[in-house]
C-alpha positions as CSV (number, residue, x, y, z in Angstrom):
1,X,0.0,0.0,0.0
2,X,1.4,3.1,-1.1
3,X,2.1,6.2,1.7
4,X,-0.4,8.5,-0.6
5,X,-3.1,5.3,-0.3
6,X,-2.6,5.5,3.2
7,X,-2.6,9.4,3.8
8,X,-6.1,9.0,2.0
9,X,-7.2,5.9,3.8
10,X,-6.6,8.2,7.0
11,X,-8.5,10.8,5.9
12,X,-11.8,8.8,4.7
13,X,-11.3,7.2,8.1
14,X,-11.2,10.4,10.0
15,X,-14.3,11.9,8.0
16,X,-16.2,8.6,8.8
17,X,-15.4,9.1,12.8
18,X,-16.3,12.7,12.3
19,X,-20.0,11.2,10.9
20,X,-20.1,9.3,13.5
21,X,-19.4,11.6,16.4
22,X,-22.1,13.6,14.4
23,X,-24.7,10.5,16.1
24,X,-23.6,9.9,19.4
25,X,-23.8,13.5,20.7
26,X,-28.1,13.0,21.5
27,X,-28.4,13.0,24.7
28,X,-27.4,17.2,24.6
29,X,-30.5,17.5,22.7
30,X,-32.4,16.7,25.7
31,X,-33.6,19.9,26.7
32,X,-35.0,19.8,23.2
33,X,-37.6,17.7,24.3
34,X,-37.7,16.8,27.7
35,X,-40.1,19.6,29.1
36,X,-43.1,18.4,26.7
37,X,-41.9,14.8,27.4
38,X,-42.4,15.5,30.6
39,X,-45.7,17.4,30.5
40,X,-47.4,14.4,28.4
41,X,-46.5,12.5,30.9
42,X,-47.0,14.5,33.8
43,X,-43.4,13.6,35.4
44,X,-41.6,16.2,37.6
45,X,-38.9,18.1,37.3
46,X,-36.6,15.7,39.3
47,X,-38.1,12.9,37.1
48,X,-37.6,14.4,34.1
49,X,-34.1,15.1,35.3
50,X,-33.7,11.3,36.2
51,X,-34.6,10.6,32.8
52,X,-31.9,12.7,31.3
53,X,-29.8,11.9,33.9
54,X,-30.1,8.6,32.7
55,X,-28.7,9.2,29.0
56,X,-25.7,11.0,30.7
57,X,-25.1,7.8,33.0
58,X,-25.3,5.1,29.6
59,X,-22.5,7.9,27.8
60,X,-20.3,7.9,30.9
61,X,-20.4,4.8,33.4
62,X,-19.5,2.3,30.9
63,X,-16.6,4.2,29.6
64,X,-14.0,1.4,31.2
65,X,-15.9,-1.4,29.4
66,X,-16.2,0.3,26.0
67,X,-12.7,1.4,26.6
68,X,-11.8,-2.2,26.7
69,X,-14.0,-3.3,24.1
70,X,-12.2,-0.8,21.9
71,X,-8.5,-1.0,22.3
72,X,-8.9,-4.9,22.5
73,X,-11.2,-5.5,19.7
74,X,-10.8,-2.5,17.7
75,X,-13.7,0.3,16.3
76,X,-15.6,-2.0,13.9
77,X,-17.8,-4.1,16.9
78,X,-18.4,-1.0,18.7
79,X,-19.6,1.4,16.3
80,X,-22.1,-1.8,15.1
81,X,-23.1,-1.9,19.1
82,X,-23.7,1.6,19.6
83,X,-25.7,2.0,16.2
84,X,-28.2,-0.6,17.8
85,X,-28.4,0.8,20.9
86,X,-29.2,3.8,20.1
87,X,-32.2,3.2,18.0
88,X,-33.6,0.8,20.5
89,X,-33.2,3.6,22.8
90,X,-35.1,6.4,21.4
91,X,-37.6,4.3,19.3
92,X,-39.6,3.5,22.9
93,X,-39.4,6.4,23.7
94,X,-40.6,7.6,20.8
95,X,-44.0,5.2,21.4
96,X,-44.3,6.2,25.0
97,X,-44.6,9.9,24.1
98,X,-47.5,8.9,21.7
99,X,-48.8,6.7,24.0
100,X,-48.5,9.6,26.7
101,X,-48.0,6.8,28.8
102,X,-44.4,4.9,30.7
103,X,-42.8,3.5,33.2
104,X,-40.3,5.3,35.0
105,X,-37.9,2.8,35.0
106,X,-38.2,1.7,31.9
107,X,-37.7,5.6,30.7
108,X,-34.7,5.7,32.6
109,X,-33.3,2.5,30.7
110,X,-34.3,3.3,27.0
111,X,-32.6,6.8,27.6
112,X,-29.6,4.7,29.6
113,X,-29.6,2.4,26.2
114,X,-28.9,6.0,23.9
115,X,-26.0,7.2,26.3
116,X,-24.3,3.9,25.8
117,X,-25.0,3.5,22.1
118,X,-23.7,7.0,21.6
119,X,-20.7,6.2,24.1
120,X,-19.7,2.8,22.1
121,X,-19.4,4.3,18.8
122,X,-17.9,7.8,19.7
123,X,-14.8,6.1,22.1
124,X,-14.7,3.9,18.6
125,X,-14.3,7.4,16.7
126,X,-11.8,9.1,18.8
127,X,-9.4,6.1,19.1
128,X,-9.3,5.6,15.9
129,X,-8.7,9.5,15.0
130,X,-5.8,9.8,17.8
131,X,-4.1,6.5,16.1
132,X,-4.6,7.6,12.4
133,X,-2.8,10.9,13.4
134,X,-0.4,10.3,16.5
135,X,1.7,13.8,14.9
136,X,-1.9,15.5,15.4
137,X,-3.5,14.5,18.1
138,X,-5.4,17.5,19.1
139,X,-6.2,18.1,15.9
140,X,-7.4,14.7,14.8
141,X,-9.3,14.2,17.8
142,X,-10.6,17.6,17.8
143,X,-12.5,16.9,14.9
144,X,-15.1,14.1,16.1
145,X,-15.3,15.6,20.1
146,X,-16.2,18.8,17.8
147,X,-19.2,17.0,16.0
148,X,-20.0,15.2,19.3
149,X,-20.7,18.4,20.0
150,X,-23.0,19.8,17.2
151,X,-24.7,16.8,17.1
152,X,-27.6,18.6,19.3
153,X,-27.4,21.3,16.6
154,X,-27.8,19.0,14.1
155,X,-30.8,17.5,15.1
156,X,-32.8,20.1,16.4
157,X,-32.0,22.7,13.5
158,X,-32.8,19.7,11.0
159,X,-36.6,18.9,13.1
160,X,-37.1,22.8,13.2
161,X,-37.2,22.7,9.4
162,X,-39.1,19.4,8.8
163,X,-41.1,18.1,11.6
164,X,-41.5,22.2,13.8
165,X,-43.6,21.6,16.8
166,X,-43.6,17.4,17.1
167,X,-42.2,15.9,19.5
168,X,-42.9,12.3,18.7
169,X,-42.0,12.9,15.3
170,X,-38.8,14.2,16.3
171,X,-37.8,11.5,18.7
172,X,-38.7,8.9,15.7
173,X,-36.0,11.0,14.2
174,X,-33.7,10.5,16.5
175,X,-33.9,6.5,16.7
176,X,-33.6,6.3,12.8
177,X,-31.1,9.3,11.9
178,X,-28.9,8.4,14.8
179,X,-28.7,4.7,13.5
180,X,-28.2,5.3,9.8
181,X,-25.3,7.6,11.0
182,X,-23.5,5.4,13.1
183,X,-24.1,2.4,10.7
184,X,-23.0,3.4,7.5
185,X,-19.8,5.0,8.4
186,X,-18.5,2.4,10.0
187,X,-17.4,0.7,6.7
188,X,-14.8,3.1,6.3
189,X,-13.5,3.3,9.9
190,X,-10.5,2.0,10.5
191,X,-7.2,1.7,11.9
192,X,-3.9,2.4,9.7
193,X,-0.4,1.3,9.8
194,X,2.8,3.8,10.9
195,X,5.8,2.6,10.3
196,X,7.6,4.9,12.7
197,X,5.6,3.4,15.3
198,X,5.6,-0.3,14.3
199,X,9.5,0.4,14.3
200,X,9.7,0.6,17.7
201,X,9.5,-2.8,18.2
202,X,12.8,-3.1,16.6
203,X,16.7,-3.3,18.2
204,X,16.7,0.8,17.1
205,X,13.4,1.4,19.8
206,X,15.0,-0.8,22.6
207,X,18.5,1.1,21.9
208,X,16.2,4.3,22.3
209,X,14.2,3.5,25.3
210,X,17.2,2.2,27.5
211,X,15.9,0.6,30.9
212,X,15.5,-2.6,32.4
213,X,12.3,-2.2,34.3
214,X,9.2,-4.1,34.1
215,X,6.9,-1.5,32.8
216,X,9.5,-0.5,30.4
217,X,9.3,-4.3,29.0
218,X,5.6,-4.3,29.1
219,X,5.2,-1.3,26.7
220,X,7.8,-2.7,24.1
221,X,5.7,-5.8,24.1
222,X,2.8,-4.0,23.6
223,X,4.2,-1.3,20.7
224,X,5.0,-4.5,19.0
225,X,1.4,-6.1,18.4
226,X,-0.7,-4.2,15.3
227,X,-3.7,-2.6,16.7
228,X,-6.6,-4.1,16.9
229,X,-9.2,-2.9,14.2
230,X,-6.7,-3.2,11.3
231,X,-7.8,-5.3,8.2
232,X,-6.0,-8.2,6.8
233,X,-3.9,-6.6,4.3
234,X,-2.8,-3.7,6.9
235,X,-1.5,-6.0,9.6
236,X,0.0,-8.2,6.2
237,X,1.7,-5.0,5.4
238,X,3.1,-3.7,9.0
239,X,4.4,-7.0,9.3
240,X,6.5,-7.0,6.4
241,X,7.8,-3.6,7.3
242,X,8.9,-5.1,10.8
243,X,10.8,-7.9,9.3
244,X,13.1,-5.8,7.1
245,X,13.5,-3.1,10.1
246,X,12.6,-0.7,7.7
247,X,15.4,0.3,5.6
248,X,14.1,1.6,2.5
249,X,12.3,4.3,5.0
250,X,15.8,6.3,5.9
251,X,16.6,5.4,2.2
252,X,14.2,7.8,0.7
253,X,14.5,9.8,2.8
254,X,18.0,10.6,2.1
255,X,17.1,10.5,-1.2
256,X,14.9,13.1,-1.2
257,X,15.0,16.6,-0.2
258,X,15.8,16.8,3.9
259,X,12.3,16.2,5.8
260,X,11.2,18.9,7.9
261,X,9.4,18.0,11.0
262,X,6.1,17.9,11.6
263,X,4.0,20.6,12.6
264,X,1.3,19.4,15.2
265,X,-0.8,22.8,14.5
266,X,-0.8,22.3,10.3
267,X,-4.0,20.6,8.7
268,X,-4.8,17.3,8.4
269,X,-5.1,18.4,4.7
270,X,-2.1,20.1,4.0
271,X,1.4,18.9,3.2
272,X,4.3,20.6,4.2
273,X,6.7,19.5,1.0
274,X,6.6,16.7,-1.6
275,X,8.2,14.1,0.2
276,X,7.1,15.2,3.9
277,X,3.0,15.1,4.6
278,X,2.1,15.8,8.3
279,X,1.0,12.5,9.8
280,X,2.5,10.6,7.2
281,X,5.8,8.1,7.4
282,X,8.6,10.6,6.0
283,X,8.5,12.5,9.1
284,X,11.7,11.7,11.3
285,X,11.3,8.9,13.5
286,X,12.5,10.7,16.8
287,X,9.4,12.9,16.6
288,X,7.1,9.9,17.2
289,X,9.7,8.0,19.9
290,X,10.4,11.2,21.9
291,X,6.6,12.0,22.4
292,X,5.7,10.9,25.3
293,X,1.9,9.9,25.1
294,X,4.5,7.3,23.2
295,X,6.9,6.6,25.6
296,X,4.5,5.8,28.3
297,X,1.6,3.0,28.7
298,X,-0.1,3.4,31.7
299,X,-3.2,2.0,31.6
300,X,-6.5,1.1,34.1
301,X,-5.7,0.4,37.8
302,X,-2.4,1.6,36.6
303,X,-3.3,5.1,36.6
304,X,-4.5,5.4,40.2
305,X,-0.7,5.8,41.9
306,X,-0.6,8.8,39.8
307,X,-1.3,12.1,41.1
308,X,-2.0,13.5,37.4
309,X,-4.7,11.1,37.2
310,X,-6.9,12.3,40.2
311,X,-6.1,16.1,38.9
312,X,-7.9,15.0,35.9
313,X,-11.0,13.3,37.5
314,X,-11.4,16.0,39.6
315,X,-11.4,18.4,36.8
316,X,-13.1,15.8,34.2
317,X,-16.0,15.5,37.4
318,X,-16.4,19.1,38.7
319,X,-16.2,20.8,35.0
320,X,-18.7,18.5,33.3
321,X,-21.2,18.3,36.2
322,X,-21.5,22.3,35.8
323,X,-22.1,22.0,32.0
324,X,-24.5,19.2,32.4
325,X,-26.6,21.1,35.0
326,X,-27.4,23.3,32.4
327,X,-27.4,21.5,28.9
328,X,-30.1,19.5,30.7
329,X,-31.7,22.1,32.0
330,X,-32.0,24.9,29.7
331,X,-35.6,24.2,27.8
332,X,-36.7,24.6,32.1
333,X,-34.6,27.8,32.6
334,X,-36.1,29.3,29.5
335,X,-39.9,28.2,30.9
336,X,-39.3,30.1,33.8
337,X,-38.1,32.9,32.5
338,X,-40.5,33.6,29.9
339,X,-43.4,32.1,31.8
340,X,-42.6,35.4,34.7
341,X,-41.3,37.8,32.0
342,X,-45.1,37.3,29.7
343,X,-47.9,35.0,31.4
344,X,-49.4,35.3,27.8
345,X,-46.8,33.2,25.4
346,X,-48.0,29.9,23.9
347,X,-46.4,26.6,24.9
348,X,-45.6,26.4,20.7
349,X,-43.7,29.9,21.3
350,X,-41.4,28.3,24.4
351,X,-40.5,25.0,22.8
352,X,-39.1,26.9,19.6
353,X,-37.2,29.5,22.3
354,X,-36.2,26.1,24.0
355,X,-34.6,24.4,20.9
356,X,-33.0,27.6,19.6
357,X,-31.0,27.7,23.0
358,X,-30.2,24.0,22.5
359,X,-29.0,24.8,19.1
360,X,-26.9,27.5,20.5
361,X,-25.6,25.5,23.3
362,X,-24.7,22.5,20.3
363,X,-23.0,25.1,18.0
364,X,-21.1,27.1,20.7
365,X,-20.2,23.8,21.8
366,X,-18.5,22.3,18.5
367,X,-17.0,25.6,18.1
368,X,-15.3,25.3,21.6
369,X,-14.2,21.7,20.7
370,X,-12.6,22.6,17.3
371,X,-11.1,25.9,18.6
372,X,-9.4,23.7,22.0
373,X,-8.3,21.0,19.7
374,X,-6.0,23.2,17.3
375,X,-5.8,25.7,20.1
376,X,-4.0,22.6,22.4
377,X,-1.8,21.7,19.7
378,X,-0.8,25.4,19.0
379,X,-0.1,25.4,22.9
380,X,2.1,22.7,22.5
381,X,3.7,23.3,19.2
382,X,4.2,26.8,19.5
383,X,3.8,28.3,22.7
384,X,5.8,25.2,24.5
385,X,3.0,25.4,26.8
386,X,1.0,23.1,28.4
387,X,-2.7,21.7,27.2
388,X,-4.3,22.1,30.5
389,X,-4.5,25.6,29.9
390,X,-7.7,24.9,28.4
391,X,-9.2,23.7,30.7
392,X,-8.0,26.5,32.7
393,X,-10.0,28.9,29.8
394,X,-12.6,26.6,30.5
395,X,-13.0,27.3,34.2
396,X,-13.3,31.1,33.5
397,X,-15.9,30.7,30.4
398,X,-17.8,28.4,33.0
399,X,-18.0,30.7,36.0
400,X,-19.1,33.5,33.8
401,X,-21.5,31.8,32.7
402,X,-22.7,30.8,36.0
403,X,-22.4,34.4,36.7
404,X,-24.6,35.1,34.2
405,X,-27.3,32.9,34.8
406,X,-27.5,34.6,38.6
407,X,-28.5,37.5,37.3
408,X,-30.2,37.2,34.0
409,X,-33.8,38.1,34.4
410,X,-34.9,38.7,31.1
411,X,-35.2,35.7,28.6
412,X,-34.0,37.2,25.5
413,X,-30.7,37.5,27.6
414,X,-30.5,34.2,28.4
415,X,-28.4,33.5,25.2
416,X,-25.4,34.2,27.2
417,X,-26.1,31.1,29.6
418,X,-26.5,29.2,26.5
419,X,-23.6,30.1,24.2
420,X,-20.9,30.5,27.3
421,X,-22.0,27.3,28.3
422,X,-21.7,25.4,25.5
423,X,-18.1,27.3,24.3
424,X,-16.8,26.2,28.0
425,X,-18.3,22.3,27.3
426,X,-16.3,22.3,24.3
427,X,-13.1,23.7,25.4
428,X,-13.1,21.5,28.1
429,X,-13.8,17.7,26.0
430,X,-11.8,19.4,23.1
431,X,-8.8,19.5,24.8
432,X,-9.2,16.6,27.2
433,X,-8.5,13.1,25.4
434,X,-5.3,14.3,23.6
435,X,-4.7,15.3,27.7
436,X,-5.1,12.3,28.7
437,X,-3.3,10.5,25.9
438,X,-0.5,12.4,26.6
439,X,-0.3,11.9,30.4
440,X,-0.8,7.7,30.2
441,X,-0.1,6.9,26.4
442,X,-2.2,6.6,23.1
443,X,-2.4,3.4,22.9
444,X,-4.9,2.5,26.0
445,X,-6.9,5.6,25.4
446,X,-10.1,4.5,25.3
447,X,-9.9,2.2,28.4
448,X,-8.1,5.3,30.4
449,X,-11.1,7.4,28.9
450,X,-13.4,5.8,30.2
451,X,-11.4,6.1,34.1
452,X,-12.0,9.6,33.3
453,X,-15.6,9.6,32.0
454,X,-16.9,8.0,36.0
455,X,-15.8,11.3,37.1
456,X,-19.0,12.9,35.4
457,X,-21.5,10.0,36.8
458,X,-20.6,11.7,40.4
459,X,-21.1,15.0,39.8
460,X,-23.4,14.8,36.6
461,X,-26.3,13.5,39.2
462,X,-25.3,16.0,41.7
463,X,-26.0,19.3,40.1
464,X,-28.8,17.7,38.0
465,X,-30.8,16.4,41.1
466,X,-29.9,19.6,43.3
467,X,-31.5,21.2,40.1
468,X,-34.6,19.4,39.6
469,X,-35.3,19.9,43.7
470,X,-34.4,23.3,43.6
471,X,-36.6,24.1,41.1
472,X,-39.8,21.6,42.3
473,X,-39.5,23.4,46.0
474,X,-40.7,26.8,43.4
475,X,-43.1,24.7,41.5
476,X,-47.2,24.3,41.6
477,X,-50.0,22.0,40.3
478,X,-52.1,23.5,38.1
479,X,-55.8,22.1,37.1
480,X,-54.1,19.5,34.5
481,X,-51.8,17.7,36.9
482,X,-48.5,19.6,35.5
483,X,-45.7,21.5,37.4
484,X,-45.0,24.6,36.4
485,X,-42.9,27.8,37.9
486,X,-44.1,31.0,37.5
487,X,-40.8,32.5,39.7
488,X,-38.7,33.6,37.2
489,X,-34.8,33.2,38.4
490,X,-36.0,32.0,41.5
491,X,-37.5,28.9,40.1
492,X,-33.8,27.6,39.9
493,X,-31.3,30.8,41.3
494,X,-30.2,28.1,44.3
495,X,-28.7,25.7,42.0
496,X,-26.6,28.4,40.0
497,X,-25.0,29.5,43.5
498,X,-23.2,25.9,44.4
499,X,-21.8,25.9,40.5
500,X,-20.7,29.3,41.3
501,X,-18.2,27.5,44.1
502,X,-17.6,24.5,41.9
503,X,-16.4,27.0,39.1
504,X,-13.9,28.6,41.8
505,X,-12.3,25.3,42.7
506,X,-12.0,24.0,39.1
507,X,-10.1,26.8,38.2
508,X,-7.7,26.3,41.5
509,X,-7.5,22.7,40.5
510,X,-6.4,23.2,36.6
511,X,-3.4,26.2,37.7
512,X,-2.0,23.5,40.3
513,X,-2.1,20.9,38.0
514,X,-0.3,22.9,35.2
515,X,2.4,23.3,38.0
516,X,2.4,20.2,38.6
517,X,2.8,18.5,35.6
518,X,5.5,20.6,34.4
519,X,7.6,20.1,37.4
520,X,6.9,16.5,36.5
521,X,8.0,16.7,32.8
522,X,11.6,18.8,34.3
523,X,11.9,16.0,36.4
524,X,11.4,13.0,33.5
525,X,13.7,15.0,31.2
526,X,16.4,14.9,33.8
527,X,16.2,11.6,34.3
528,X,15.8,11.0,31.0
529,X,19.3,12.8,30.2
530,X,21.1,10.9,33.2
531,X,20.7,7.9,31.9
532,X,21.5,8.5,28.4
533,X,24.6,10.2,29.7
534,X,25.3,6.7,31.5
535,X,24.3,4.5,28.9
């Protein structure tokens, strides 16, 4: 297979995860629908929270699983899993709205069934992305976390048009358009050979990595085993490249004009010479080998010893729980408001002020996942600065927004809730995989992701139950059997407060663990240095 049929094997793979991601990001488009769900079926504002809650639970609790499934069994399984899932997820829930009839319960685990779907084929996605482009990781990955992210925009913006005012229609939507976007990509997702890093298996990567210790040993063994995912004819053709240790790579490359090295912050489209494509096997083997998402494999249980990995749960935990809070609650925010601000407004008038905020929150979000992705790399690249400065950006977009949403009593300013929300969202889970694959290794990404993605289970039901009680405390019956809140900010202005303090300690948490990890990286480089000096 020629380098040019792989460069364009990569990038049909990377579109397809970018389709994907485009599927599994539903459960954001919750506050969507969940207030009329809710009203058909005369549930509370805790239970309707239980039932979103619910979605968030499937995408996050069985990240260790589906992190295992992946990096053992590779995309293909997954992506097939989470295409099921997903439309035997919505589709009841679909019939219980027209039904206007449902079981708790059973709501709870049709909406738990969409968070996993969408959790089995996006982990599927981004692993795939971070191998294809180990050179542009941030950017790669940035690319389906950013349509994980407008996937709420998506949808919504796409019933607006064609099915405006129906909510069964629109979750029948959901079950079939979230299936035929899972399903048909996944025939051109896969996983591609680098010879740089299949080299590492050989006498030059042992001569590199010089130690003698056991977890040393254990990541040579497992650089030299083709990931999983890889057809027949890849792992024929990375095997082949192993058993002559690669000569004819260095060969033309001295043949050719000098290879520059590879810029993390270029595009995945553009090549930086003729002989030198960014991703691609020209570039110089040290630029792989001295990476050190590529020098480490820490994976599972193995993480726990490690102070960076609790810096990142806390922060993975404390920032998401905030966003969720109000990606789930957002259609109830704007009830409240406009319900005090004009008594007279229809229900038909709310729902379409509801979906334009989720549509906001979905776009502001992509936006924020694209921007932290080559935003990280440029960081890294450029700046020689550190990725969790992001999240850092992402604590401050947060607690303005928070800010915000204490004192916005008019509705039509309520965009600013919406949009800072979503931007801080997607700097935060822009930025974060290529953070954690840098910190424990590439290659068990989606098993360490899904360490990471428990964090969120805490705190997610947290803030959201806190939520739906603060905001049933202001809430009355009316003649049909519904809750509603009349109260304006005070139907939820309690809730807003305690994300106020969790913004506060988020941002304390990202600046000490910016200072810590680069005292950690002085201290590997010195050691690093010392024993090459010995060796």
């Amino acid at each position: 297979m020629s380098e040019n049929t792989l460069r364009t094997a990569r990038i049909v793979s990377s579109i397809a995860a970018t389709c994907i991601s485009l599927a599994c990001g539903t459960n954001y488009v919750y506050s969507a629908w969940g207030p009329q769900f809710a009203e058909r079926l005369k549930l509370s504002s805790t239970q309707q929270n239980l039932i979103g809650l619910s979605g968030n639970l499937g995408m996050y609790s069985m990240g260790i699983p589906v992190g295992m499934l992946v990096d053992s069994k590779g995309p293909r399984i997954a992506v097939l899993l989470g295409a099921l899932l997903l439309a035997a997820g919505y589709f009841p829930l679909h019939q219980a709205y027209d039904s206007a009839s449902g079981s708790l319960p059973f709501l709870c685990f049709f909406s738990y069934m969409t968070g996993l779907g969408g959790c089995l084929a996006f982990a599927a996605s981004v692993k795939t992305s971070a191998l294809n482009w180990p050179q542009h990781r941030g950017t790669a990955t940035g690319f389906p976390l950013a349509a994980f992210g407008l996937s709420a925009f998506f949808f919504s913006s796409f019933a607006q048009f064609v099915l405006p005012g129906n909510t069964g229609h629109f979750l029948l939507l959901l079950a079939c358009g979230t299936f035929g976007l899972v399903f048909v990509p996944s025939f051109f997702l896969r996983v591609l050979p680098h010879p740089h890093y299949t080299a590492l298996a050989t006498g030059t990567a042992n001569r590199l990595h010089r130690t003698k210790s056991e977890d040393s040993k254990y990541r040579a063994e497992r650089a030299s085993e083709p990931e999983p995912g890889r057809s027949e004819f890849v792992v024929e053709h990375l095997d082949q490249r192993i058993a002559l240790n690669q000569p004819h790579v260095g060969a033309e490359a001295s043949a050719d004009e000098p290879t520059s090295e590879a810029d993390e912050t270029s595009s995945l489209m553009s090549r930086t010479s003729s002989s030198s494509n960014p991703g691609d096997v020209e570039e110089p083997e040290e630029s792989i080998v001295k990476d050190h998402a590529h020098r480490v494999d820490i994976r599972g249980i193995r993480m726990l010893p490690h102070m960076e990995f609790w810096q990142q749960f806390l922060l993975m935990g404390i920032l998401t729980g905030i966003g969720l809070m109000t990606i789930n609650n957002i259609g109830n925010d704007v009830t409240a408001l406009w319900r005090h601000y004009d008594d007279s407004v229809s229900d038909d008038y709310i729902m379409k002020r509801q979906a334009m905020h989720v549509s906001i929150l979905s776009f502001c979000s992509f936006a924020g996942r694209l921007l932290s992705g080559l935003g990280s790399d440029f960081l890294v690249k450029v700046l020689n600065a550190s990725r969790l400065w992001c999240l850092t950006l992402a604590s401050v977009v947060f607690l303005v927004a928070q800010l915000s949403a204490l004192t916005i009593t008019t509705p039509y300013n309520l965009v600013f809730v919406s949009s800072l929300t979503g931007l801080g969202y997607g700097f935060l889970f822009g930025c974060f995989p290529a953070i954690v694959a840098e910190a424990f290794g590439v290659h068990g990404l989606s098993t360490n992701w899904g360490f990471m993605t428990l964090s969120p289970v805490i705190s997610g039901n947290i803030f959201n139950i806190f939520y739906g009680m603060v905001f049933d405390r202001h809430s009355i019956l009316n003649d049909n059997g519904e809750r509603t809140c009349n109260e304006g900010l005070e139907c939820y202005r309690s809730a807003y407060l305690v994300t106020v303090g969790a913004c506060v300690l988020g941002l304390t948490i990202s600046l000490w663990s910016i200072r810590y990890t680069h005292l950690a990286r002085i201290e590997e480089d010195r050691l690093k240095d010392l024993e090459d000096r010995e060796a």
